[in-house]
N, C-alpha and C positions, 0 to 999 in steps of 0.2 A: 482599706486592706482586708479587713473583716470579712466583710462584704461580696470582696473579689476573691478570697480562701472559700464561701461557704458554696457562689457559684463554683467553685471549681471542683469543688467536692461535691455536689449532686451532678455535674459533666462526667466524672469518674463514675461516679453508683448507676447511672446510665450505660455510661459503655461497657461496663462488668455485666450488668444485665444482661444488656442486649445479645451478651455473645455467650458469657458463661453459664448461665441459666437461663435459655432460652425457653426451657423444656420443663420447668419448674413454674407451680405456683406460687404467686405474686399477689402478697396482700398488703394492702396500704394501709397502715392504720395512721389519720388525719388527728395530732394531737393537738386540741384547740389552743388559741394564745398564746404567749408565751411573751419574755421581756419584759417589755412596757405596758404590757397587755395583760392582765391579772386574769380576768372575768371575771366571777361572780367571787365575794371574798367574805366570810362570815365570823369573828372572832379569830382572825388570825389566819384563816385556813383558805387559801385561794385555789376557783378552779385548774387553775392552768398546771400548779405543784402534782394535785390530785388527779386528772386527767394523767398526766407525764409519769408518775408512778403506775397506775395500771397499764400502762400504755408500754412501761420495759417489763412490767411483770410476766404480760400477753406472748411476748418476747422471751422470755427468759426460758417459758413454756415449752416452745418449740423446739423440739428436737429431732425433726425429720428433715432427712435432706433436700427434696425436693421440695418442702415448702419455705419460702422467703417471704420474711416479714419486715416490711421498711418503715420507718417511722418520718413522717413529715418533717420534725424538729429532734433534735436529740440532745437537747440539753435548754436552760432557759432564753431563749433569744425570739426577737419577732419574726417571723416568717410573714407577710402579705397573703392575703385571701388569690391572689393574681400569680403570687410566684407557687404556691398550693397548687394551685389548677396546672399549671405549667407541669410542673416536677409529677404529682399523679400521675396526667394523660400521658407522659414520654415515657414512663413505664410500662403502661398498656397494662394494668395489675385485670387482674382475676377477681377481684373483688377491693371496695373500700368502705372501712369503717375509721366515721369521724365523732369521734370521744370530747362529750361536755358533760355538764353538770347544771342544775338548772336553780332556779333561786323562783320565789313567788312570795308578792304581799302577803298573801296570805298563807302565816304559817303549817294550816293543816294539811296544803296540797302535799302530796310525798308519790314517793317511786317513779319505776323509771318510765321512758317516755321514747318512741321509736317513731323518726321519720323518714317516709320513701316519696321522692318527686312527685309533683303532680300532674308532670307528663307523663303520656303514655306511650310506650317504646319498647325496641328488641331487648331493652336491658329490665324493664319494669319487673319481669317475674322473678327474674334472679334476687332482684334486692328486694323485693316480695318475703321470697323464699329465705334470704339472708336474716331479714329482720324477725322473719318467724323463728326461725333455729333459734336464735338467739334470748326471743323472750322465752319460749317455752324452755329454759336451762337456767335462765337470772337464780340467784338464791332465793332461797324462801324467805330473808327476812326483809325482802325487799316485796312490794306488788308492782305491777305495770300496769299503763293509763293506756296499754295499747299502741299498735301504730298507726299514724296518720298521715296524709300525704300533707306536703309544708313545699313552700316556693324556695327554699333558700338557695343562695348561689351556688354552695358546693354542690348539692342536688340536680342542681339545672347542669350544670359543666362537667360533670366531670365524664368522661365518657370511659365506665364503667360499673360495674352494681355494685350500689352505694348505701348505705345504711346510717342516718345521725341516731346517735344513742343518747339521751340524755339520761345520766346516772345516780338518778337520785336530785334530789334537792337540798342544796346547804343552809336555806333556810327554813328546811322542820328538822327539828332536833334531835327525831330519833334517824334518819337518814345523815344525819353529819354526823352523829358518832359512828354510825357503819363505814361512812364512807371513808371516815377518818380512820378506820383501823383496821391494821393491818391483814387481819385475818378474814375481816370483808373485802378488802380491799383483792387478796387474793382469791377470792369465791368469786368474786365477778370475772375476773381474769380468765380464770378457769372457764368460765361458761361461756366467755366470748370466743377462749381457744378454741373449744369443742366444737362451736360452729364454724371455724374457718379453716380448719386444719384437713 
């Protein structure tokens, strides 16, 4: 029943679209895991909570009318990488950014991490140009490792300019206390508005 409520509720955010803001920008923001799906988890603190907090914060942001910002998931539950793809492309957004967090052996790897397709296509420059805005605004108490092209599936399918963000790492220490607070938490937000808005 769940199940048959949450399809029925992206059939709805669909056809609101499709008619009432046709004429508006449309941005997806893909918020990773969620449910049974943790991701990356470090003293308590899992990707998926952190992801889904800047991901309403991003949201909260916006206050124009012509731009619409949709979230993949909107509360803790699993969503499929398949129904993801699905739900993106029938909105036909203007752009997508998909929000993780990243973890490494080794503790001293840190900041953030930007990935654009490795094909090359009519949408390449945008999500180019996407992933640039975006690092050059990151906060300062953050670095970046740069963007690189990565095969991943969202990447490959989703047909739109698409941008994975990885926001830090929960396993170096000084990146989970930012990521963990609040008021880093809201400085990312911010700078991802700035580029989408």
């Amino acid at each position: 029943m769940r199940n048959d409520l949450r399809i029925l509720g992206f059939a709805f955010l669909l056809f609101t679209f499709s008619f009432s803001y046709a004429r508006d920008k449309i941005v997806v923001i893909d918020v990773s895991h969620g449910g049974k799906d943790n991701g990356y988890e470090s003293d308590g603190h899992k990707e998926k909570d952190i992801a889904f907090e800047i991901a309403l914060k991003i949201v909260a942001l916006n206050k124009l009318d012509n731009v619409k910002i949709i979230l993949t998931r909107e509360g803790d539950y699993f969503v499929s990488l398949k129904d993801r793809l699905e739900f993106i492309n029938a909105l036909n957004p203007d752009y997508v950014l998909s929000l993780h967090i990243n973890s490494n052996d080794d503790t001293e790897v840190s900041g953030f991490d930007f990935f654009v397709s490795t094909q090359i296509n009519n949408l390449s420059e945008k999500s180019n140009r996407l992933a640039q805005s975006i690092e050059s605004s990151i906060p300062k108490e953050f670095s970046s490792n740069g963007i690189k092209n990565a095969n991943f599936s969202i990447l490959k399918n989703v047909e739109a300019p698409i941008t994975l963000i990885e926001m830090g790492y929960l396993s170096n220490p000084k990146d989970k206390l930012l990521l963990t607070s609040a008021e880093s938490q809201d400085k990312i937000a911010q700078a991802i508005y700035n580029a989408i808005k």
